[in-house]
matplotlib code that plots the C-alpha trace (Angstrom):
import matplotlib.pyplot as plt

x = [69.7, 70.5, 67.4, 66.4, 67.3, 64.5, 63.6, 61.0, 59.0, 56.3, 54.8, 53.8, 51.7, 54.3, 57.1, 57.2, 56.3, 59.1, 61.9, 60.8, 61.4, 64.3, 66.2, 64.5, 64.8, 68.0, 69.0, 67.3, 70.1, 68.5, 69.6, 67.1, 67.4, 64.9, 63.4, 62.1, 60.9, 63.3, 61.4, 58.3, 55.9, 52.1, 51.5, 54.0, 52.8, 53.4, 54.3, 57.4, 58.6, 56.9, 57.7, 61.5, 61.1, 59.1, 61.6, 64.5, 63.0, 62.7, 66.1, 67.7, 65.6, 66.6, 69.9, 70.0, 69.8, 67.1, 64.8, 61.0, 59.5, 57.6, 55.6, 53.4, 51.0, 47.9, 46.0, 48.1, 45.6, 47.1, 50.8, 49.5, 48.4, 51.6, 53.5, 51.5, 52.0, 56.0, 56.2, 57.4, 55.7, 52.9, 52.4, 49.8, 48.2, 48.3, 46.3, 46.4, 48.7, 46.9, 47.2, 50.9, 52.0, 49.4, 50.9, 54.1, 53.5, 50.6, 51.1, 55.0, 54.5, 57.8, 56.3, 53.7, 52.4, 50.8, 48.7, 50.3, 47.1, 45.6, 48.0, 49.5, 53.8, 53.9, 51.0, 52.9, 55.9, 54.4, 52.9, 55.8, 58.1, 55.5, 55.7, 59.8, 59.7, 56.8, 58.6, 56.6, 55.5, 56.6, 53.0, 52.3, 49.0, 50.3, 53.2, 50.5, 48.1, 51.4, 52.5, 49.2, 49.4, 52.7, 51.9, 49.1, 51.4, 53.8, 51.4, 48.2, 46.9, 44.2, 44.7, 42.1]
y = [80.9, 78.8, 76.3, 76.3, 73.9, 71.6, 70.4, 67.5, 64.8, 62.5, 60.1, 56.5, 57.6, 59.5, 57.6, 55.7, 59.3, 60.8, 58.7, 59.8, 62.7, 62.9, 60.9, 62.8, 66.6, 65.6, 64.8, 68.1, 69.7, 70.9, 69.8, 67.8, 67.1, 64.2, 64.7, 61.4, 59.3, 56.6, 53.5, 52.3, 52.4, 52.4, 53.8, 56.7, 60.5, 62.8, 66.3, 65.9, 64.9, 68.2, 70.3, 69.3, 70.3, 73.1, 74.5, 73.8, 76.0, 78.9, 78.6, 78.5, 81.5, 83.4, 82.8, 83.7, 80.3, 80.0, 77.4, 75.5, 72.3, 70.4, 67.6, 64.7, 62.4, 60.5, 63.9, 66.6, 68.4, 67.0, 67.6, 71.3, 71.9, 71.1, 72.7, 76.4, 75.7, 77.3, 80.7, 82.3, 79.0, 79.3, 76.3, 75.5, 72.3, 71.7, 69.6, 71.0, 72.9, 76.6, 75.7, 74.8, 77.7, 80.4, 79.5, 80.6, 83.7, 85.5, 84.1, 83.3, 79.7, 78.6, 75.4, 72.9, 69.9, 67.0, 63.7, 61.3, 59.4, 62.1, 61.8, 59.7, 60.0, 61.6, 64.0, 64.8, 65.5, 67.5, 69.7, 69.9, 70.8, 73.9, 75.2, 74.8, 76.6, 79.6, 82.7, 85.2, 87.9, 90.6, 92.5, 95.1, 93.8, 90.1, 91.7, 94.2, 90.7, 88.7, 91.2, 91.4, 87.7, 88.0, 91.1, 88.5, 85.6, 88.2, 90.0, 89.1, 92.2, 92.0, 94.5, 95.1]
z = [85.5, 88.4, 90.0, 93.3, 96.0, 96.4, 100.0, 99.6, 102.1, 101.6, 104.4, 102.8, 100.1, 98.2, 98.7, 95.1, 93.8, 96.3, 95.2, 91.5, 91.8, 93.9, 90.7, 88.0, 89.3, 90.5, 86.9, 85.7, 88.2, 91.1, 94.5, 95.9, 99.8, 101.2, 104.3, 104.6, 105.4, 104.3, 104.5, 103.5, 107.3, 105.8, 109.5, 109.7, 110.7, 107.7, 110.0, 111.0, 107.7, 105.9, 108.8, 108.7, 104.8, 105.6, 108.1, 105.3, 103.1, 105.4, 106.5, 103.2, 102.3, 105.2, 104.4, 100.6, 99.3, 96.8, 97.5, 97.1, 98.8, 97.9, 100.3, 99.1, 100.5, 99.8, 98.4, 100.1, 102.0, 104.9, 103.9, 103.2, 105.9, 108.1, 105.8, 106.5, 110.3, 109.8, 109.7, 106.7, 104.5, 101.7, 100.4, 98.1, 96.9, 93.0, 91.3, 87.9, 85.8, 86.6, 90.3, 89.9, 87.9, 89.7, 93.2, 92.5, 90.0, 92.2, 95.4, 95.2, 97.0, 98.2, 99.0, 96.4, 97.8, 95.6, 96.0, 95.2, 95.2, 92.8, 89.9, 87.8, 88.7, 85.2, 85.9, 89.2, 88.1, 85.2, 88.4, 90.4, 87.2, 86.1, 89.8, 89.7, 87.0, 87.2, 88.8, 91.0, 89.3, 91.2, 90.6, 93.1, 93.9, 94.4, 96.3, 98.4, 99.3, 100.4, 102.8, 104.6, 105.0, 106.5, 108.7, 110.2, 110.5, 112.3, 114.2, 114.4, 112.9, 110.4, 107.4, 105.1]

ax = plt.figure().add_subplot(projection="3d")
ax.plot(x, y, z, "-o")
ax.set_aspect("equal")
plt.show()
């Protein structure tokens, strides 16, 4: 089975967690593709680095390239939150094994963000190689709550 690429960012926080991981899932075999930043600025703005990531993933998706992202910053709310601003994203903060692994199998999360403040870098990258790993389940109610998400982000229609 092949791996995913891996589309990553971090803003200051996450950067000693960023590079990390870069080396060790690069190791593991995935293609990992940093989105910055790439120095150390303990003033930077994490959007544009998560966006950029976020965006990356789409893209590959839409173009039949398997891929997940995964952005990191103090506590990752933040990081989240930009993340869900691109259309066609669901990321989802994970801060414990269940989260990890229940973002991608019922909600099929193509992007996991992490504190990097929250967690130890093994804990983290414990996290982030659970939600690499968990498929989506494919159940039909999973699938059914997913689409009406999308309908909204598409639409605006609210289904119930």
């Amino acid at each position: 089975m092949s791996k995913p690429r891996v589309h990553i960012a971090t803003d200051h926080a996450g950067m000693e967690l960023s590079a990390h991981l870069v080396n060790h899932l690069g190791a593991q075999g995935y293609e990992v593709i940093d989105h910055g930043p790439a120095d150390y600025d303990p003033l930077d703005d994490y959007p544009a680095f998560c966006l950029r990531a976020a965006q990356a993933v789409v893209a590959d998706q839409e173009a039949g390239v398997e891929a997940l992202g995964i952005v990191l910053g103090g506590s990752g709310n933040g990081e989240q939150i930009a993340a869900n601003k691109v259309r066609g994203v669901r990321a989802a903060l994970a801060w414990n094994l269940d989260t990890a692994r229940l973002a991608r199998e019922h909600n099929d999360a193509n992007v996991v963000a992490v504190g990097g403040r929250q967690h130890s870098v093994e804990e983290a990258t414990t996290l982030i190689e659970a939600f690499l790993a968990e498929p989506f389940s494919h159940d039909p109610r999973h699938v059914r709550r997913i689409g009406k998400i999308a309908t909204y982000e598409a639409t605006g229609e609210i289904l119930d």
